[in-house]
LOVEX-923198 format. One line per field, with one value per residue (C-alpha): residue number from 1; chain; z, x, y. Coordinates in steps of 0.001 Angstrom, whole numbers, padded with zeros to 6 digits. Layout:
% LOVEX-923198
i <- (NUM_...)
ch <- (A_...)
zz <- (Z_...)
xx <- (X_...)
yy <- (Y_...)
END
This chain:
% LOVEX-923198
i <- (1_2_3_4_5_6_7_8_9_10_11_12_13_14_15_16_17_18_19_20_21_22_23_24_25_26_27_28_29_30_31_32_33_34_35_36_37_38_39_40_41_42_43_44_45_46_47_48_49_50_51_52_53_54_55_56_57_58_59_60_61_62_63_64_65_66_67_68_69_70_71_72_73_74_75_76_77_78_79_80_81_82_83_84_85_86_87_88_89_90_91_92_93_94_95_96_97_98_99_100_101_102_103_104_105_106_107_108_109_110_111_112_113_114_115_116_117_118_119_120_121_122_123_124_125_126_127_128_129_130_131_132_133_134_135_136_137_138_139_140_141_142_143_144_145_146_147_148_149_150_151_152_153_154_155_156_157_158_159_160_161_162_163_164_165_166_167_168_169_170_171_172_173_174_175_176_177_178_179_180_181_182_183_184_185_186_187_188_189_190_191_192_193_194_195_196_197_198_199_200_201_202_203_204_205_206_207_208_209_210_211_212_213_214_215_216_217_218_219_220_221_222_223_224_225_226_227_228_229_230_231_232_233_234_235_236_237_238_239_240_241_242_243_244_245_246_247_248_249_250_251_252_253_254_255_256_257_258_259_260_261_262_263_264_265_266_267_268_269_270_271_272_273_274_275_276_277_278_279_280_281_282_283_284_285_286_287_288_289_290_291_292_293_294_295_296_297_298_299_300_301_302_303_304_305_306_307_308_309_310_311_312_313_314_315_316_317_318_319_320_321_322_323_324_325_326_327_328_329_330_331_332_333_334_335_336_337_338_339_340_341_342_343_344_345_346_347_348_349_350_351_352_353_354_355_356_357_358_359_360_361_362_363_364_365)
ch <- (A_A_A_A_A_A_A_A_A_A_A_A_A_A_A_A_A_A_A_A_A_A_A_A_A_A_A_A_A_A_A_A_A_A_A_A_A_A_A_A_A_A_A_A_A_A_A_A_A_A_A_A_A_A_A_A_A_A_A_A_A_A_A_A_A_A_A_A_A_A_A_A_A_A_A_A_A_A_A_A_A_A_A_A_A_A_A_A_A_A_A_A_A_A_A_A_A_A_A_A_A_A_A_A_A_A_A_A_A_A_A_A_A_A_A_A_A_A_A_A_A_A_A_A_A_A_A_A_A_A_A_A_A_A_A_A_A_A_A_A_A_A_A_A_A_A_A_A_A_A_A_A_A_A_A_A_A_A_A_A_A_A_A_A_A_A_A_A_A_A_A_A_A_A_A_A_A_A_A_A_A_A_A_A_A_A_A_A_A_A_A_A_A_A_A_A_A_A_A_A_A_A_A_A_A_A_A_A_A_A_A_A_A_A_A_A_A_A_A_A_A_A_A_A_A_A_A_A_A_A_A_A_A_A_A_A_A_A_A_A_A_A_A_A_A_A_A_A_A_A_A_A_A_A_A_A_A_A_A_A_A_A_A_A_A_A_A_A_A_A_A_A_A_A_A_A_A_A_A_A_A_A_A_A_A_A_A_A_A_A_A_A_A_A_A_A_A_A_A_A_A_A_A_A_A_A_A_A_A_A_A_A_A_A_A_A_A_A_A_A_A_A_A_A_A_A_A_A_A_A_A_A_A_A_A_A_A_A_A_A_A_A_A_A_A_A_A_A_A_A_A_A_A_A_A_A_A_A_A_A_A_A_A_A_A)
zz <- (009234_012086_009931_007102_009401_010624_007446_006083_009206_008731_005180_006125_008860_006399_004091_006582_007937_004559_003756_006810_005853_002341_003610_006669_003775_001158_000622_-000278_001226_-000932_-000275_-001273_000319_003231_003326_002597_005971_007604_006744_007293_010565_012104_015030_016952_014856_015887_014470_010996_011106_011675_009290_006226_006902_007203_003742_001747_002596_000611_-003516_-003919_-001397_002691_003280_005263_008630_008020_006954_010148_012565_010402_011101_014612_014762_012437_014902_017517_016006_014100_017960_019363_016134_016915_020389_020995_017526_016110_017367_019403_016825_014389_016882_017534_013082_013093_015645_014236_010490_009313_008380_006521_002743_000008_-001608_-005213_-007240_-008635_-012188_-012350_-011633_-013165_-014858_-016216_-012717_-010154_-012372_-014968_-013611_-014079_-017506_-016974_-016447_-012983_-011281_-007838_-005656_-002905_-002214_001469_004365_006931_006181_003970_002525_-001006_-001588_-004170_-005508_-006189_-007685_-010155_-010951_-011892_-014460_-016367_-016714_-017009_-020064_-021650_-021247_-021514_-022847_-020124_-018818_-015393_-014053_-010392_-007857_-007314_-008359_-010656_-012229_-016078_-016645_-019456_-021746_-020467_-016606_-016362_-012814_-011203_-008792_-008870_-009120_-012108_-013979_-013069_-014545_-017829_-018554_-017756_-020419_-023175_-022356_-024281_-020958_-017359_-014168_-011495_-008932_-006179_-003617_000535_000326_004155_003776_002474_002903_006739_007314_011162_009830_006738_007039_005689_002269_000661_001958_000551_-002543_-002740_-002836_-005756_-007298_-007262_-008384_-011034_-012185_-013280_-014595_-016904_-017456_-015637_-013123_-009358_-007208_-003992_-002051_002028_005040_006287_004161_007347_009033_006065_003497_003576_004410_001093_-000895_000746_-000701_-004214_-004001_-005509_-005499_-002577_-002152_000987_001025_003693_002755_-000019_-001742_-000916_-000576_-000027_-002899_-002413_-005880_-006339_-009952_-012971_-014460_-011401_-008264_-005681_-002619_-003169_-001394_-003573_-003217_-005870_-006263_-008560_-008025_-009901_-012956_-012749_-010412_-008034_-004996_-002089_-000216_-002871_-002702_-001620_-001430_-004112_-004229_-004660_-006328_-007858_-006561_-007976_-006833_-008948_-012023_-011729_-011581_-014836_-016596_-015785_-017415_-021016_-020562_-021192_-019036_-019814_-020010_-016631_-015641_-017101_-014749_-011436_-012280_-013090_-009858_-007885_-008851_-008123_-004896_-004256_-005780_-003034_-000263_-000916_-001507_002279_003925_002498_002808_006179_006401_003095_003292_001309_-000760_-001961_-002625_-004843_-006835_-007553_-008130_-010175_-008090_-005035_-001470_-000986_-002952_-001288_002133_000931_-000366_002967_005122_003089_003354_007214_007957_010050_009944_007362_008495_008884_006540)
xx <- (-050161_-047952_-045050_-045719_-045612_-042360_-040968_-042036_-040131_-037029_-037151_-037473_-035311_-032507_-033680_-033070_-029808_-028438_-029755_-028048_-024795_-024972_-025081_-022531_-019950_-021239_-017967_-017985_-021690_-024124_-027273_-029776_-028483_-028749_-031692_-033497_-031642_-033027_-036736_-035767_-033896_-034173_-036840_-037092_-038368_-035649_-032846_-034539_-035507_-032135_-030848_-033352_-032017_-028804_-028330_-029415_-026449_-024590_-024700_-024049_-022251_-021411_-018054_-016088_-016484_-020208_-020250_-018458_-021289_-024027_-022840_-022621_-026424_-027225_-026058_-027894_-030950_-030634_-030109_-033300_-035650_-033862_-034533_-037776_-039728_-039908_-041441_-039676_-039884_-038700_-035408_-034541_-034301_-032223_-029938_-029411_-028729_-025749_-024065_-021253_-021469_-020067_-017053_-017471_-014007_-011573_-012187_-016109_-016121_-012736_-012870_-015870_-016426_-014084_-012152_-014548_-014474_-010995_-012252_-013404_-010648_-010100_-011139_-009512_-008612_-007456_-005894_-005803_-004147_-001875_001572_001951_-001447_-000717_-001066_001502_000939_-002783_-001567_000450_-001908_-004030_-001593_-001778_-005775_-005472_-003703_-004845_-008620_-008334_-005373_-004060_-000430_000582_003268_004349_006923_006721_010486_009621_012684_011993_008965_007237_006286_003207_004878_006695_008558_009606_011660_010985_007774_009151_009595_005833_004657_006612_004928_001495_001786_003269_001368_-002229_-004080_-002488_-003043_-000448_000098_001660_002694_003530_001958_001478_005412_004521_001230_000952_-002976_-001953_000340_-001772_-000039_003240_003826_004203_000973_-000803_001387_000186_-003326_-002560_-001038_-004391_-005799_-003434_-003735_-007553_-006798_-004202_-007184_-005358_-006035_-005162_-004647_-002910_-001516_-001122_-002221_-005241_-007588_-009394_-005574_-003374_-005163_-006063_-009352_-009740_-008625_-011001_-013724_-012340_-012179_-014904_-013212_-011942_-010184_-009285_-006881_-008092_-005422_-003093_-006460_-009228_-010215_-013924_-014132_-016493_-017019_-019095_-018207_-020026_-020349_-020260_-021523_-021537_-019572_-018270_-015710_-013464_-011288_-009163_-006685_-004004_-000721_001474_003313_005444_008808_008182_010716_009303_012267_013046_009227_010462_008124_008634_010723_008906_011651_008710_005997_002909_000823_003363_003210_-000765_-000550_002076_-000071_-003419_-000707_-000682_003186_003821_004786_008187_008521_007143_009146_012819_011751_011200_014668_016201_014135_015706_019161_019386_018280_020772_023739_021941_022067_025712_026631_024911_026641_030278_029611_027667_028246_026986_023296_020733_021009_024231_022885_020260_022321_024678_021845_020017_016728_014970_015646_012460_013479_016578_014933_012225_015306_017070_013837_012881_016392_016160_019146_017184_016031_017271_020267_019200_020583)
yy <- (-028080_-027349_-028769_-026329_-023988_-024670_-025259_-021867_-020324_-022014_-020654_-017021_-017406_-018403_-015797_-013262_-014055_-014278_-010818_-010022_-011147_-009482_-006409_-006587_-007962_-005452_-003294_-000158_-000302_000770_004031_001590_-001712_000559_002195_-002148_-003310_-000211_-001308_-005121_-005197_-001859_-001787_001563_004210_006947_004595_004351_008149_009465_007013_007426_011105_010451_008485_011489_012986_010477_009667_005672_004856_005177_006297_004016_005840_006383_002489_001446_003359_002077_-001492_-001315_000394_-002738_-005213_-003939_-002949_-007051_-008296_-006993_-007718_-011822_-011634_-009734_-009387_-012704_-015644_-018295_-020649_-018467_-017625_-020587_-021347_-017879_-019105_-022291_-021419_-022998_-019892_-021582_-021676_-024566_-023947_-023251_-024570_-022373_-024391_-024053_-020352_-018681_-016374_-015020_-013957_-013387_-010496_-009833_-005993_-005532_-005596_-001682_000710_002593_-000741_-001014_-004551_-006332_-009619_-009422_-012877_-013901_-014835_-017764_-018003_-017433_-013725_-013338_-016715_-015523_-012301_-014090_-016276_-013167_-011915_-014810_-014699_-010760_-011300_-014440_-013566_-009535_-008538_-006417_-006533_-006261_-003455_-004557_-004363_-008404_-009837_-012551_-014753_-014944_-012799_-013217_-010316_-009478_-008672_-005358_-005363_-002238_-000821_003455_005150_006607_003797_002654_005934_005978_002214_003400_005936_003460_000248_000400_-002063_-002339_-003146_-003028_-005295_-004007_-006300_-005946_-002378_-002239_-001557_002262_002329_003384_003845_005517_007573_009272_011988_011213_012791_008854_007816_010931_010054_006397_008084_010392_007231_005559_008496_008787_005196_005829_009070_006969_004342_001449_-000628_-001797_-004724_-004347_-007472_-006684_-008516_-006755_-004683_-002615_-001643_-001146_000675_004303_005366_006804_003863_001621_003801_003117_-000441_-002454_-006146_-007684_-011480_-012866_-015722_-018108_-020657_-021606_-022723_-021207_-017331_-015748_-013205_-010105_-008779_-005366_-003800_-002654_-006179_-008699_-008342_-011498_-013424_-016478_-019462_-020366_-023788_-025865_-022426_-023689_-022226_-019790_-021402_-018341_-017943_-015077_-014232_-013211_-012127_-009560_-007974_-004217_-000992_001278_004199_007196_009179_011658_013561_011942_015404_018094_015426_015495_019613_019519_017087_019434_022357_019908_018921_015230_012720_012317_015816_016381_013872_014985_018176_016791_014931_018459_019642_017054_017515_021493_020426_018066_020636_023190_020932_020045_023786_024435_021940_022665_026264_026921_030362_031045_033073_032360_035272_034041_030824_032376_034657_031346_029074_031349_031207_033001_032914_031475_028366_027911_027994_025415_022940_023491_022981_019844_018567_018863_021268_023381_026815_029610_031969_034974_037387)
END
């Protein structure tokens, strides 16, 4: 009897700290996933009052900041139900569960799976390591099975020797945009994005950019997969909030994979990766130049003008300011009522061209 017993603990006890983990890796973090731990693991009734009021303040999902204070209530609310709820017994099976899951290969679960919700469009992703772990290797490896199993090409800054058809590679934001619009299925791959995507400085007009450029991307029905080096510190609060599929390169051959789309959700470990049959050069990986505003090509497109005509604007944009700029710095003495009379537009304009050129402050007239 007393080994039934036992046996019946150990299985809860395993229950439970897998439960645990599924929620503590459960990104973005689900309302109801949230509101089951509460009721599982929570044990002083002010923590699960304030929190069952709490999570009607959100739709689906926590936001990243609320997700990050719900974890650390979690944790401490999970510590005391371990070490002052449950039986001894029962501890000691908690604290002894082997915590560390089997590897699943690479060729038993690819790839009904592990990007079946890159299928949908406006799906978001991130291959996340250390140096030398096989990041972009993975990422190529993707385009292949993008294409051959769902027909989707891949637009992406990676320098690849020999593409085949179904890789774009691109250098200017530009370019990216004008493929989006005449490829039918996309994703882009975007590769060393820590390089312009600066999470502490989310300010910067790029990084606010970047975000209108994800926006953007599901707006155009595409597709994204970013390639950095750590998901929490280099991407944007916001982005992380978008991003439903997450793979962490542990190695050249194995990666845990946290999958939470429309049509898969699940964590696995992953070994057996292949590598990439295609020849990528890492050295040459650059950000990309953001020679457009993303946010004035979002408030053309919202006007009905095209793409490419919104596009052969910004270009005109860019080049009066350029001609201004010049003008200023040839001509210092010349006021900015001058400047608008030659240029054909108002003072104001020639003050904002000046100002976002960095000369200084406006003469005054």
């Amino acid at each position: 009897m007393t080994d039934r017993m036992d046996l019946m603990k150990r299985t809860a006890s395993a229950e439970m700290q897998e439960n645990f983990e599924k929620v503590i890796t459960e990104i973005p973090l689900k309302v109801d996933t949230a509101r089951l731990a509460t009721a599982m693991f929570f044990v002083d009734y002010d923590y699960v009052k304030v929190w069952n009021k709490k999570l009607d303040d959100f739709d689906i999902n926590l936001t990243p900041k609320a997700r990050k204070l719900f974890l650390a209530h979690l944790n401490n609310q999970y510590s005391k139900l371990i070490t002052e709820k449950i039986d001894p017994i029962s501890r000691v099976f908690v604290r002894s569960y082997n915590r560390e899951k089997k590897f699943t290969s690479w060729f038993l679960k690819w790839p009904i799976c592990l990007i079946s919700n890159f299928k949908e469009e406006g799906c978001y992703g991130v291959i996340e390591g250390i140096p030398r772990s096989g990041k972009t290797s993975l990422g190529c490896l993707f385009m292949k099975h993008f294409y051959e199993d769902f027909g989707i090409k891949t637009l992406t800054n990676i320098e690849i020797k020999r593409p085949p058809d179904y890789v774009k590679i691109i250098k200017k934001l530009s370019e990216l945009v004008l493929l989006m619009e005449q490829e039918k299925r996309w994703i882009c791959i975007l590769d060393e994005t820590a390089t312009f995507v600066d999470k502490k400085t989310a300010l910067r007009s790029e990084n606010i950019d970047f975000e209108n450029l994800a926006r953007f991307i599901g707006k155009m029905g595409g597709r994204l997969l970013m390639i950095t080096h750590n998901y929490e510190k280099d991407i944007p609060t916001r982005l992380q909030d978008w991003m439903t599929e997450r793979y962490k390169k542990i190695n050249k051959t194995t990666m845990e994979c946290y999958n939470n789309g429309k049509l898969y959700t699940g964590r696995e470990k992953v070994k057996d990766i292949p590598d990439t049959d295609l020849y990528f050069i890492t050295e040459d990986i650059t950000s990309i130049n953001f020679d457009i505003s993303i946010s004035l090509l979002l408030k053309d497109l919202q006007t009905g003008i095209s793409v490419e005509r919104a596009l052969k604007d910004q270009d005109a944009l860019r080049s009066r300011k350029q001609k201004i700029v010049e003008y200023k710095r040839k001509h210092k003495q010349a006021t900015h009522k001058e400047m608008a009379e030659l240029f054909e537009v108002s003072e104001a304009t020639i003050s904002w061209h000046l100002r976002k050129a960095g000369i200084g402050k406006p003469l005054k007239q």
